[in-house]
mmCIF entry with sequence, helices, sheets and N, C-alpha, C, O atoms, coordinates in Angstrom:
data_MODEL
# 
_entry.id   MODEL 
# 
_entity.id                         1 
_entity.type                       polymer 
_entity.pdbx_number_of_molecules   1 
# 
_entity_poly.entity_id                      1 
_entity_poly.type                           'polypeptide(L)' 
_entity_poly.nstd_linkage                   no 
_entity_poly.nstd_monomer                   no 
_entity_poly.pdbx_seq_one_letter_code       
;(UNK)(UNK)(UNK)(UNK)(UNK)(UNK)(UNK)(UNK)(UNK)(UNK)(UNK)(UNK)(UNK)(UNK)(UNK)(UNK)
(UNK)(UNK)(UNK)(UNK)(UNK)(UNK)(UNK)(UNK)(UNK)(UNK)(UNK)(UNK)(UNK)(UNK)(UNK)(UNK)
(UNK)(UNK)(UNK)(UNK)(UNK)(UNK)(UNK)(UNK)(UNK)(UNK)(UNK)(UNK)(UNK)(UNK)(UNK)(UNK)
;
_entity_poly.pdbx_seq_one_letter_code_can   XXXXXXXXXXXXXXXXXXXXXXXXXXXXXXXXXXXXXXXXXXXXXXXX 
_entity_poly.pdbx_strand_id                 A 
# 
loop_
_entity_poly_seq.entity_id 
_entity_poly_seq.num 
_entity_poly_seq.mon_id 
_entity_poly_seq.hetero 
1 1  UNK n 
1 2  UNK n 
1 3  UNK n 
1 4  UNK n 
1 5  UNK n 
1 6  UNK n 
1 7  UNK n 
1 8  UNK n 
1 9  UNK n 
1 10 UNK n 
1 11 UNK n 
1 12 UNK n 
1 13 UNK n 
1 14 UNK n 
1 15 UNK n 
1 16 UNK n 
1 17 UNK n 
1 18 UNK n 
1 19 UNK n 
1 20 UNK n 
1 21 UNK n 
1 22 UNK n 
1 23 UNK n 
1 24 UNK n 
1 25 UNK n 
1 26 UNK n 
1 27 UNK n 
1 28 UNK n 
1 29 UNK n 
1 30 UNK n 
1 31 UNK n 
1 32 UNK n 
1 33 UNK n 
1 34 UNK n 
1 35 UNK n 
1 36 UNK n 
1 37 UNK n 
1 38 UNK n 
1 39 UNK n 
1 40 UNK n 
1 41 UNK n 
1 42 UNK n 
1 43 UNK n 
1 44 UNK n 
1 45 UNK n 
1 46 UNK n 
1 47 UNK n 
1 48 UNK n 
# 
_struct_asym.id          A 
_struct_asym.entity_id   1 
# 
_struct_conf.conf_type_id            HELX_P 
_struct_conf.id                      HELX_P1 
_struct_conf.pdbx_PDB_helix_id       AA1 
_struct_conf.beg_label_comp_id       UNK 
_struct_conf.beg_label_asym_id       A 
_struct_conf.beg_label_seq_id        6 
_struct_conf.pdbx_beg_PDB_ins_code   ? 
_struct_conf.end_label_comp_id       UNK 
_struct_conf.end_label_asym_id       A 
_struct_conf.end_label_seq_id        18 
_struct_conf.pdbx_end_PDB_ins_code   ? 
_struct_conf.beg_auth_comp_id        UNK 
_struct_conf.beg_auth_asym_id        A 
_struct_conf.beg_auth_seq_id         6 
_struct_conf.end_auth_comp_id        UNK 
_struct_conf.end_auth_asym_id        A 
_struct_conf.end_auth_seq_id         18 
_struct_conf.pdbx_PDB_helix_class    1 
_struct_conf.details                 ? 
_struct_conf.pdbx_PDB_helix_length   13 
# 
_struct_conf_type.id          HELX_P 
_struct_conf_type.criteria    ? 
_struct_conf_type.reference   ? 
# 
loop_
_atom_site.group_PDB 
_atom_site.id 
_atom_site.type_symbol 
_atom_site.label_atom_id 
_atom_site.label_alt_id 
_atom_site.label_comp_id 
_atom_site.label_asym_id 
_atom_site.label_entity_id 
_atom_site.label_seq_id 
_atom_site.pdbx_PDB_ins_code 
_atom_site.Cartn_x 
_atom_site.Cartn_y 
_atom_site.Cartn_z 
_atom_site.occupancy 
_atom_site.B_iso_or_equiv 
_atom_site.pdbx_formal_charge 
_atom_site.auth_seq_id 
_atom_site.auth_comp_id 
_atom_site.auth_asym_id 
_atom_site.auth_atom_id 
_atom_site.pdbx_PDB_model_num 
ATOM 1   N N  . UNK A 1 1  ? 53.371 -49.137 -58.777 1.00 0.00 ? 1  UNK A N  1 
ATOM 2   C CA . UNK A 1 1  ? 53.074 -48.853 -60.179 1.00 0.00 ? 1  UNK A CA 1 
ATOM 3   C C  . UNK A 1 1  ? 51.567 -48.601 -60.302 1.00 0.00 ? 1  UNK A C  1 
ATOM 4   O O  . UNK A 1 1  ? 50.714 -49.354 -59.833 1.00 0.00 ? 1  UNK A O  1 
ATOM 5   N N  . UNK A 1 2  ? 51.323 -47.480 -60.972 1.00 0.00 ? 2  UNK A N  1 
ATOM 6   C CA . UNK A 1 2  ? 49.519 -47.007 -61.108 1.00 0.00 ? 2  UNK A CA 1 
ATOM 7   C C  . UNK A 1 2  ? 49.334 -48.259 -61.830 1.00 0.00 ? 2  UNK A C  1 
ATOM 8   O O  . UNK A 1 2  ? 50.160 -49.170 -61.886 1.00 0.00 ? 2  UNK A O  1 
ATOM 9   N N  . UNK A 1 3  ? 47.885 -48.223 -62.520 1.00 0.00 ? 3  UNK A N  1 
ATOM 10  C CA . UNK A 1 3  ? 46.798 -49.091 -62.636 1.00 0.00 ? 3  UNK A CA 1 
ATOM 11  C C  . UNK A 1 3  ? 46.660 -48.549 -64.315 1.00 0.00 ? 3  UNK A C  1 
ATOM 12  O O  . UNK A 1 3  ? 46.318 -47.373 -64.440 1.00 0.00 ? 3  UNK A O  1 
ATOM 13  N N  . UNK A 1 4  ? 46.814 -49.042 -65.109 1.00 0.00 ? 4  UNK A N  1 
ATOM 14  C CA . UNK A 1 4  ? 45.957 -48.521 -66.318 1.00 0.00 ? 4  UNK A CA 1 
ATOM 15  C C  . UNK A 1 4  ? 44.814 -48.753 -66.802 1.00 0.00 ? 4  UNK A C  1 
ATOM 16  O O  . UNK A 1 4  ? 44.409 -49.828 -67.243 1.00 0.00 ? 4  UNK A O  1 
ATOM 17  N N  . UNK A 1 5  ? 44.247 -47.734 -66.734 1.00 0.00 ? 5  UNK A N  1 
ATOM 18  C CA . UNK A 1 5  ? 42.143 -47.850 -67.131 1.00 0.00 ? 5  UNK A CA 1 
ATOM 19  C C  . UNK A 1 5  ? 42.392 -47.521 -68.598 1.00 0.00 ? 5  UNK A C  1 
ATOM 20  O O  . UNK A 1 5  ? 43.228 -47.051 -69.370 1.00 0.00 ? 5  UNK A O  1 
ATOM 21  N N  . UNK A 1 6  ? 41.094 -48.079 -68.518 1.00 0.00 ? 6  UNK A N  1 
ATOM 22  C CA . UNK A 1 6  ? 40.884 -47.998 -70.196 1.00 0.00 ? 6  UNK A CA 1 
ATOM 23  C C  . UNK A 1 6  ? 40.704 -46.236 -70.471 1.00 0.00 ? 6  UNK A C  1 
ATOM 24  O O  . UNK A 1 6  ? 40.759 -45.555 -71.495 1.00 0.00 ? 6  UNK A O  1 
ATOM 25  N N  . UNK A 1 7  ? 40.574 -46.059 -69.683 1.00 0.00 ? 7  UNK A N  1 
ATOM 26  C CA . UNK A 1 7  ? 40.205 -44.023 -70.265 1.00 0.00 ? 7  UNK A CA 1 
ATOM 27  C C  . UNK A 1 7  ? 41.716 -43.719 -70.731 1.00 0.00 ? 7  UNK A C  1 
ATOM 28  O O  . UNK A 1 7  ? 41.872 -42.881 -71.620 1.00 0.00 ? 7  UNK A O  1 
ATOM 29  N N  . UNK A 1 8  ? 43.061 -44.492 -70.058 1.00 0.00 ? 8  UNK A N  1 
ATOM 30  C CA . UNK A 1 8  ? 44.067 -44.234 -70.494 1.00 0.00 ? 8  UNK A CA 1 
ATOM 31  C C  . UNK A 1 8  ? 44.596 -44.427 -71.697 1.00 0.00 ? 8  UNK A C  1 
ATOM 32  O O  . UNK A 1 8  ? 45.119 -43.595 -72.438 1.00 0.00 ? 8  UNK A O  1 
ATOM 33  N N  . UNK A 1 9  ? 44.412 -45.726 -71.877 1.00 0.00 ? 9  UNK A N  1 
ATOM 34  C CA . UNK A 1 9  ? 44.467 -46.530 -73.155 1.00 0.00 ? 9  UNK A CA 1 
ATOM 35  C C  . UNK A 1 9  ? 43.275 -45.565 -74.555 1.00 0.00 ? 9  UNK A C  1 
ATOM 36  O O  . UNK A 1 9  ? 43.479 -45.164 -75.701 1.00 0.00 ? 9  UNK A O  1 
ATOM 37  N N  . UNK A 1 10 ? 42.428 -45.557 -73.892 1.00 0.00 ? 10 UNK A N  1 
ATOM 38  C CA . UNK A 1 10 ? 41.649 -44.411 -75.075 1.00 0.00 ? 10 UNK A CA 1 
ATOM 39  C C  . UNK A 1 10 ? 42.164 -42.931 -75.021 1.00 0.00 ? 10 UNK A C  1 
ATOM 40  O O  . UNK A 1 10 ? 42.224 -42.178 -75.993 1.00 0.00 ? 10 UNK A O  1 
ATOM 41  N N  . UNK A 1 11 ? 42.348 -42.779 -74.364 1.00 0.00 ? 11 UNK A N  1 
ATOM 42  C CA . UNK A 1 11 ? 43.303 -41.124 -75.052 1.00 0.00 ? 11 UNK A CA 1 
ATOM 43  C C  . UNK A 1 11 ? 44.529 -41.448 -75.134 1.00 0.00 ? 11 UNK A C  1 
ATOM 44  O O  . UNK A 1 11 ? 45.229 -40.444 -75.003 1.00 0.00 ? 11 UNK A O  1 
ATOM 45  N N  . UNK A 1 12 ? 45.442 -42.887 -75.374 1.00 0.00 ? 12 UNK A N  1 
ATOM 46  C CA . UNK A 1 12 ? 46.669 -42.223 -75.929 1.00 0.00 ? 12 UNK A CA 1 
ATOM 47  C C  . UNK A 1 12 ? 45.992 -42.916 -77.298 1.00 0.00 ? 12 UNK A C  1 
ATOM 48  O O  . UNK A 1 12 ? 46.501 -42.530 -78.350 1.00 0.00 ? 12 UNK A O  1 
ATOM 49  N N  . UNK A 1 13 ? 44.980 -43.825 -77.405 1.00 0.00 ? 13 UNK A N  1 
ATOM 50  C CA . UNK A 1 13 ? 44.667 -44.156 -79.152 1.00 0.00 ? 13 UNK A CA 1 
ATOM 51  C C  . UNK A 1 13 ? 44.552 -42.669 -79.745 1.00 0.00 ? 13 UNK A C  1 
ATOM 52  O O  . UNK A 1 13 ? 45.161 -42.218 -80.716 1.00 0.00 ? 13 UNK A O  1 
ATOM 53  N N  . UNK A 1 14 ? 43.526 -41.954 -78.838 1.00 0.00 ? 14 UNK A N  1 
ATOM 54  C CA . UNK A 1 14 ? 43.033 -40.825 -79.369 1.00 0.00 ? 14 UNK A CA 1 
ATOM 55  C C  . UNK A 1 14 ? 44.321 -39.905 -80.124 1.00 0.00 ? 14 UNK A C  1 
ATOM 56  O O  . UNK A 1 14 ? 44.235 -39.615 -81.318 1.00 0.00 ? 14 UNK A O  1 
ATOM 57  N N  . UNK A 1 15 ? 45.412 -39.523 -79.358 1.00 0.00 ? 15 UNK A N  1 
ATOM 58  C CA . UNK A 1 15 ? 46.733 -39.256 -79.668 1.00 0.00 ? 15 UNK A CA 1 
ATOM 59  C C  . UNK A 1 15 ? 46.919 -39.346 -80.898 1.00 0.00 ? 15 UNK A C  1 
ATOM 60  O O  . UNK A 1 15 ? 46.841 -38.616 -81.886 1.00 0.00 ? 15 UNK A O  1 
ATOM 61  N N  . UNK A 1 16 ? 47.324 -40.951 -80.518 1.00 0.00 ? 16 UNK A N  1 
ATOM 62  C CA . UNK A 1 16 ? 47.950 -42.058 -81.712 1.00 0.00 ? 16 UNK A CA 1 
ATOM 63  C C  . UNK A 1 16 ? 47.459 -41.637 -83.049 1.00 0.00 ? 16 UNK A C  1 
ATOM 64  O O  . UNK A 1 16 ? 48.101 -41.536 -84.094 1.00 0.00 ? 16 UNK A O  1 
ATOM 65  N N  . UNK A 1 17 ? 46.209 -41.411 -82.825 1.00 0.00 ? 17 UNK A N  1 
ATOM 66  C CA . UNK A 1 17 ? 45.597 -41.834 -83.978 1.00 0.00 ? 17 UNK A CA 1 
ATOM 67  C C  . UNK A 1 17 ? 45.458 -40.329 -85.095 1.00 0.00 ? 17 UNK A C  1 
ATOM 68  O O  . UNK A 1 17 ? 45.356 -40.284 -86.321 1.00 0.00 ? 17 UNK A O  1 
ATOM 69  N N  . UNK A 1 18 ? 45.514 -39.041 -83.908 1.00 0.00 ? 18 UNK A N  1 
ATOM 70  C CA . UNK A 1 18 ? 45.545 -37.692 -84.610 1.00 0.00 ? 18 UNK A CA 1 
ATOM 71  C C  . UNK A 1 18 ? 46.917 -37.347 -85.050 1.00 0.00 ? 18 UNK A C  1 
ATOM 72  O O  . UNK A 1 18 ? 47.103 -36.784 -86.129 1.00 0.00 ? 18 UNK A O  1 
ATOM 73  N N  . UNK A 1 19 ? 48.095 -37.737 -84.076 1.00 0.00 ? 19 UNK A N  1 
ATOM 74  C CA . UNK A 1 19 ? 49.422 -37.805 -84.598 1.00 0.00 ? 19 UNK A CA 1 
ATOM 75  C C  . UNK A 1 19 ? 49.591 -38.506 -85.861 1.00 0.00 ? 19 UNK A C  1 
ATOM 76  O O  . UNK A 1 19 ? 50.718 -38.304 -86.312 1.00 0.00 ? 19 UNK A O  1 
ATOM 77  N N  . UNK A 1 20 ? 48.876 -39.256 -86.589 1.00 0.00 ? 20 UNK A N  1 
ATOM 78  C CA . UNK A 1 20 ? 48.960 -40.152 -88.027 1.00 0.00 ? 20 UNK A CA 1 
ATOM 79  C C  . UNK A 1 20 ? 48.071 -39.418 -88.958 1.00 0.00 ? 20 UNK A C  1 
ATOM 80  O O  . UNK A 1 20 ? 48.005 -39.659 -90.163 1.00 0.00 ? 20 UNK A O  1 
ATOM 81  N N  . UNK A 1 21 ? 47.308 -38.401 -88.259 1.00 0.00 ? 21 UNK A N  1 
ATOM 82  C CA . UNK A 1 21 ? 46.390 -37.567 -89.535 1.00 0.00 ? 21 UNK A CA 1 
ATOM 83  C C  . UNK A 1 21 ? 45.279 -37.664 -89.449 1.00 0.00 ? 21 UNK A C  1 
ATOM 84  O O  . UNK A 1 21 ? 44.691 -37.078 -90.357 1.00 0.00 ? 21 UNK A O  1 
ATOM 85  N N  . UNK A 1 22 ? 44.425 -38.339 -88.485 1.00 0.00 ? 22 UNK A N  1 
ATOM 86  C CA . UNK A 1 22 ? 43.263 -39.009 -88.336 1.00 0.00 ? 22 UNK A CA 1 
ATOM 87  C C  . UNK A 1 22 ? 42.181 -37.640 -87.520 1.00 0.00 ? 22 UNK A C  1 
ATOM 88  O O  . UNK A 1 22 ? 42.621 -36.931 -86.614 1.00 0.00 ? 22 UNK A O  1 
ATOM 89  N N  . UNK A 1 23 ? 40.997 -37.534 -87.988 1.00 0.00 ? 23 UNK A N  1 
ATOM 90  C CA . UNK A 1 23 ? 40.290 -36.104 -87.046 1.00 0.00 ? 23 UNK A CA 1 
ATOM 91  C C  . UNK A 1 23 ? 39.883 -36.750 -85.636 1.00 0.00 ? 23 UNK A C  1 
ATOM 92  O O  . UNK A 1 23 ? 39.672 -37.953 -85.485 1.00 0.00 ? 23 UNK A O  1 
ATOM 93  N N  . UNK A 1 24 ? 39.831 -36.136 -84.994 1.00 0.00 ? 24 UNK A N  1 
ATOM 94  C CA . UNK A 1 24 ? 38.651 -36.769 -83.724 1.00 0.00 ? 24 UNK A CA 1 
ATOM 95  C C  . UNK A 1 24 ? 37.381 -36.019 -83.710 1.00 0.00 ? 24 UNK A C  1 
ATOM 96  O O  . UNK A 1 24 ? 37.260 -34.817 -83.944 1.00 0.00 ? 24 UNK A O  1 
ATOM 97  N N  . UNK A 1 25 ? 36.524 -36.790 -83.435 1.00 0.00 ? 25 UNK A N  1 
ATOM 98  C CA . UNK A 1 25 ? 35.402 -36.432 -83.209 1.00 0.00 ? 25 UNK A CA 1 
ATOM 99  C C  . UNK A 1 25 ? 34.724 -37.033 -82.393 1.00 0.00 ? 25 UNK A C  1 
ATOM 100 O O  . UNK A 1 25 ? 34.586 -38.246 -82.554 1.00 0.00 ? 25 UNK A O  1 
ATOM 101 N N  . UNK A 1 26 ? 34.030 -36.311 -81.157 1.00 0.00 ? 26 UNK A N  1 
ATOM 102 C CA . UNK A 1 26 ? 33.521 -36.840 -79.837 1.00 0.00 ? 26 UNK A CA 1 
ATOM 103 C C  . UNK A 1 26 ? 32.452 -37.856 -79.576 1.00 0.00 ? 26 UNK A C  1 
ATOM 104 O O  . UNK A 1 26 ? 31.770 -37.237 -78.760 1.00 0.00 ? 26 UNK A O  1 
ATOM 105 N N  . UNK A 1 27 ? 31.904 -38.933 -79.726 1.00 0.00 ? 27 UNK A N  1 
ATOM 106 C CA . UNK A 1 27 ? 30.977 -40.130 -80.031 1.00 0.00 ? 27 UNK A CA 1 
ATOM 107 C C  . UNK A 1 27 ? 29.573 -39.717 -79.859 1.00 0.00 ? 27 UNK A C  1 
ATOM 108 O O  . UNK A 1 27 ? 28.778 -40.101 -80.717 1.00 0.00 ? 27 UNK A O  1 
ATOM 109 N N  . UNK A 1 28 ? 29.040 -38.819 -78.646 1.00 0.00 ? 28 UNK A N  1 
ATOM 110 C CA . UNK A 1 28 ? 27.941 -38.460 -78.570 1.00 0.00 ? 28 UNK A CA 1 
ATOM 111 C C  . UNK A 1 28 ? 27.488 -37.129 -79.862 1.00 0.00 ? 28 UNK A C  1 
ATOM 112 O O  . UNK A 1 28 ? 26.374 -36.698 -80.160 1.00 0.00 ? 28 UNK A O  1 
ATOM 113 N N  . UNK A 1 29 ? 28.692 -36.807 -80.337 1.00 0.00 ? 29 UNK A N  1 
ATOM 114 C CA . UNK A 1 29 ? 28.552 -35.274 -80.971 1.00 0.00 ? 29 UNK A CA 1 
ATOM 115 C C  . UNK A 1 29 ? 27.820 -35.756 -82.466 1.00 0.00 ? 29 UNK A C  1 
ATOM 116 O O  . UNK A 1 29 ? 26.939 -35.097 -83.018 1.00 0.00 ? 29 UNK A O  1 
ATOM 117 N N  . UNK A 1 30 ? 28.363 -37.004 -82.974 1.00 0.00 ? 30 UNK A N  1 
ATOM 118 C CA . UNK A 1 30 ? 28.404 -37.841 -84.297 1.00 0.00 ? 30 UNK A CA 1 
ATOM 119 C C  . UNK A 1 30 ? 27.153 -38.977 -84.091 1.00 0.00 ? 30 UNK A C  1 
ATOM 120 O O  . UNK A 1 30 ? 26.941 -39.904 -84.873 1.00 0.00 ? 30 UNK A O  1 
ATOM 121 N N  . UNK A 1 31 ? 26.509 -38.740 -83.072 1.00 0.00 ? 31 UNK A N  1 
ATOM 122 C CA . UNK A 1 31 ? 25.512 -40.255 -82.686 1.00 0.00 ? 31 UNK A CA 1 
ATOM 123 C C  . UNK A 1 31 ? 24.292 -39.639 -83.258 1.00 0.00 ? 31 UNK A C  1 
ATOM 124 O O  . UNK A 1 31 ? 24.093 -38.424 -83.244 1.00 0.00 ? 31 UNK A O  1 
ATOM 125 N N  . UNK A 1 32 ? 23.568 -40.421 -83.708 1.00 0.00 ? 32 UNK A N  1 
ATOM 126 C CA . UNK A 1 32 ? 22.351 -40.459 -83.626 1.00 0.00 ? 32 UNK A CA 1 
ATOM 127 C C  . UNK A 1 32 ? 21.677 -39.200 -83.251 1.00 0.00 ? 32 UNK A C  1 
ATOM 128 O O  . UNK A 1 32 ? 22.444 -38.836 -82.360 1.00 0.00 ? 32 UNK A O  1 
ATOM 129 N N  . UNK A 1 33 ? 20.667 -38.182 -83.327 1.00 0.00 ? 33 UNK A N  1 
ATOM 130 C CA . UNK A 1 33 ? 20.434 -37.025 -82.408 1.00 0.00 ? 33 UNK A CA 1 
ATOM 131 C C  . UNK A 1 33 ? 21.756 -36.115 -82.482 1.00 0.00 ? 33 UNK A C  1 
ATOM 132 O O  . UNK A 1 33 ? 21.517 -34.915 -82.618 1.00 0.00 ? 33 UNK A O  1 
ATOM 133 N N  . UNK A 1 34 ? 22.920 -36.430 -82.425 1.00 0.00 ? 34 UNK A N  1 
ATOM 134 C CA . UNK A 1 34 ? 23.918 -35.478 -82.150 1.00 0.00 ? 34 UNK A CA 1 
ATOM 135 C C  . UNK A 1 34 ? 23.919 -34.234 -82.769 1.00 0.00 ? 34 UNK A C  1 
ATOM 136 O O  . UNK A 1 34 ? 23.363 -34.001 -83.842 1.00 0.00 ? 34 UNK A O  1 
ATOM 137 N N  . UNK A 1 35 ? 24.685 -33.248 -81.945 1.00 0.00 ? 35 UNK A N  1 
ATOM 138 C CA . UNK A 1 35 ? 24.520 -32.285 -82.992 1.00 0.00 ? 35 UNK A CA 1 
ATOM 139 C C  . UNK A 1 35 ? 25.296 -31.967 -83.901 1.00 0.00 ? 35 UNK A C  1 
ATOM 140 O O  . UNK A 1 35 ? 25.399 -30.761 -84.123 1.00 0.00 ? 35 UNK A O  1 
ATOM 141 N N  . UNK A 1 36 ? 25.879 -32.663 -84.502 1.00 0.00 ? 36 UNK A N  1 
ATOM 142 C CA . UNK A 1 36 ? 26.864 -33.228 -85.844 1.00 0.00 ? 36 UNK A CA 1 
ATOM 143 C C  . UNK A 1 36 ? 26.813 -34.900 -86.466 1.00 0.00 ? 36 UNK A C  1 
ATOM 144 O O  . UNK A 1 36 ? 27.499 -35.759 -87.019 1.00 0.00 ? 36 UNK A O  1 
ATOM 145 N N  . UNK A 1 37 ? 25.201 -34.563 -85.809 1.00 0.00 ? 37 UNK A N  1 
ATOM 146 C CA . UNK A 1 37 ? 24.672 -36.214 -86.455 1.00 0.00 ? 37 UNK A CA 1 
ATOM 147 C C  . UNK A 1 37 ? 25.450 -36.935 -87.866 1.00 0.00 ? 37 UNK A C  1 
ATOM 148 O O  . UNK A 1 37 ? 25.512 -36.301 -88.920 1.00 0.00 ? 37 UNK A O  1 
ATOM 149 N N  . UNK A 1 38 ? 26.012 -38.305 -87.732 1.00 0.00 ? 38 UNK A N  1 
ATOM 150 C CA . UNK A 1 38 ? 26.659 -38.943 -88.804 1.00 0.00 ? 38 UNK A CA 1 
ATOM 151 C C  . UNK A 1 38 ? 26.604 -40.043 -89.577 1.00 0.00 ? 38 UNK A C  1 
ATOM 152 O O  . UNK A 1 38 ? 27.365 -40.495 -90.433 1.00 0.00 ? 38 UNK A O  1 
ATOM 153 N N  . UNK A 1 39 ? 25.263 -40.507 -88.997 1.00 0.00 ? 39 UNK A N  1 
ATOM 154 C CA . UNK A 1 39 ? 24.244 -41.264 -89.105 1.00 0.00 ? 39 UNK A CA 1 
ATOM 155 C C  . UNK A 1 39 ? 22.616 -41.389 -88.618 1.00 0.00 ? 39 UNK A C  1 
ATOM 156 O O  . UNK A 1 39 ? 22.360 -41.099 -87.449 1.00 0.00 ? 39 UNK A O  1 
ATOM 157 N N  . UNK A 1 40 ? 21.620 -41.784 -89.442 1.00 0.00 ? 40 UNK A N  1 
ATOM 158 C CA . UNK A 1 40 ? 20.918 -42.092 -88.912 1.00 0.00 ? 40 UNK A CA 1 
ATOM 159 C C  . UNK A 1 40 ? 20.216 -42.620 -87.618 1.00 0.00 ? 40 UNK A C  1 
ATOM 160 O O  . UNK A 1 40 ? 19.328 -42.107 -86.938 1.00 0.00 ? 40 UNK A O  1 
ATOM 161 N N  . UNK A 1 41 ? 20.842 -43.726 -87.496 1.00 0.00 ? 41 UNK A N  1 
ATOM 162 C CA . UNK A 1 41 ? 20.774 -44.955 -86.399 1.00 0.00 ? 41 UNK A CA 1 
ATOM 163 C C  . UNK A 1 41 ? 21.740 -45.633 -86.414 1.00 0.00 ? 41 UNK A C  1 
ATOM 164 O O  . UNK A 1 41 ? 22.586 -45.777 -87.296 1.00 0.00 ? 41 UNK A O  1 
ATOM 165 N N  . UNK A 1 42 ? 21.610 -46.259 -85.023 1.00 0.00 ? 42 UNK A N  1 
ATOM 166 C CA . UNK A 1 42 ? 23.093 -46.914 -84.258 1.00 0.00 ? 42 UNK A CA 1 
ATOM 167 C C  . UNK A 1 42 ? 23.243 -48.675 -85.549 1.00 0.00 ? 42 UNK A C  1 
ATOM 168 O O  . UNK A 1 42 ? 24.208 -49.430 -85.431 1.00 0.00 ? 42 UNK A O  1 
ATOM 169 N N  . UNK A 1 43 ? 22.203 -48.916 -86.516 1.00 0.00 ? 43 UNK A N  1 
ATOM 170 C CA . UNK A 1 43 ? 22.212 -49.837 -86.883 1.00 0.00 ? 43 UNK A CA 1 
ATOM 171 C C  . UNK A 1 43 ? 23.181 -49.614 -88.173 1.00 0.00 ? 43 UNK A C  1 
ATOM 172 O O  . UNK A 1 43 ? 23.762 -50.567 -88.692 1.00 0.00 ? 43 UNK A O  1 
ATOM 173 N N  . UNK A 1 44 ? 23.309 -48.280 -88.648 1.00 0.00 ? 44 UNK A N  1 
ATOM 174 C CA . UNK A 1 44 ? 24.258 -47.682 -89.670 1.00 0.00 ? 44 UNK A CA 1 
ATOM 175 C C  . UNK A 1 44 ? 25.610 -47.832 -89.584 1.00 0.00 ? 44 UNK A C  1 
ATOM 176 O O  . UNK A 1 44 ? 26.190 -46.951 -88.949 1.00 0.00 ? 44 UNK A O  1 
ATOM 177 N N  . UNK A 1 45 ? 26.369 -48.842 -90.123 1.00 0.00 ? 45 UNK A N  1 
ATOM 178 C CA . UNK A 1 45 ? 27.648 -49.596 -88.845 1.00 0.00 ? 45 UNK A CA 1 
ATOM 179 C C  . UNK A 1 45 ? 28.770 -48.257 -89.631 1.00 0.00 ? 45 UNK A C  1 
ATOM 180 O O  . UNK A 1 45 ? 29.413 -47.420 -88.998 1.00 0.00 ? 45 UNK A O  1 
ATOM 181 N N  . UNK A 1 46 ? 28.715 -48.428 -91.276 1.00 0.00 ? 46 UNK A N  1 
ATOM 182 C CA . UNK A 1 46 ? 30.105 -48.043 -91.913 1.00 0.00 ? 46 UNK A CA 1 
ATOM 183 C C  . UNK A 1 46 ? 29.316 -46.068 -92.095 1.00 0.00 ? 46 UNK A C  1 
ATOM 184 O O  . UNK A 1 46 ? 28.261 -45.597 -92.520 1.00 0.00 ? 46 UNK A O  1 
ATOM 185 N N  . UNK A 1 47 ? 30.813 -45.416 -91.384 1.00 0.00 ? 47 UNK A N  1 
ATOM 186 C CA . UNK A 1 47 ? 30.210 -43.930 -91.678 1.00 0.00 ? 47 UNK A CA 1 
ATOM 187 C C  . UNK A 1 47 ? 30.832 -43.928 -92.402 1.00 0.00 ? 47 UNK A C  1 
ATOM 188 O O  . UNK A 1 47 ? 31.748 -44.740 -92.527 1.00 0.00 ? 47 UNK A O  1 
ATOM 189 N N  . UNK A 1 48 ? 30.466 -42.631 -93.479 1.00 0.00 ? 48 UNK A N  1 
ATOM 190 C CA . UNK A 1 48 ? 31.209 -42.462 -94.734 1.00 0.00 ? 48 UNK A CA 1 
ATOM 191 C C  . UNK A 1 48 ? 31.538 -40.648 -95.316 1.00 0.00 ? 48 UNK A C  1 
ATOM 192 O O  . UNK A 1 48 ? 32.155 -40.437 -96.359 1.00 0.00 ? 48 UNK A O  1 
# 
């Protein structure tokens, strides 16, 4: 029986979570600097 890594477990959330209506958006793309910056700083907890 394979091994399940967490990269697995995070793309079927990723799935999960677009199959219910939810967007994805890539963590570095939305960070800080990103280039779809979505906050200020990493201290900015709730995005809105």
């Amino acid at each position: 029986m394979p091994a399940i890594t967490e990269s697995d477990i995070e793309d079927y959330v990723i799935e999960l979570s677009k199959n219910l209506g939810y967007a994805y958006r890539y963590g570095p793309d939305i960070a800080p600097g990103g280039k779809d910056q979505e906050r200020k700083t990493y201290d900015q907890i709730v995005l809105t």
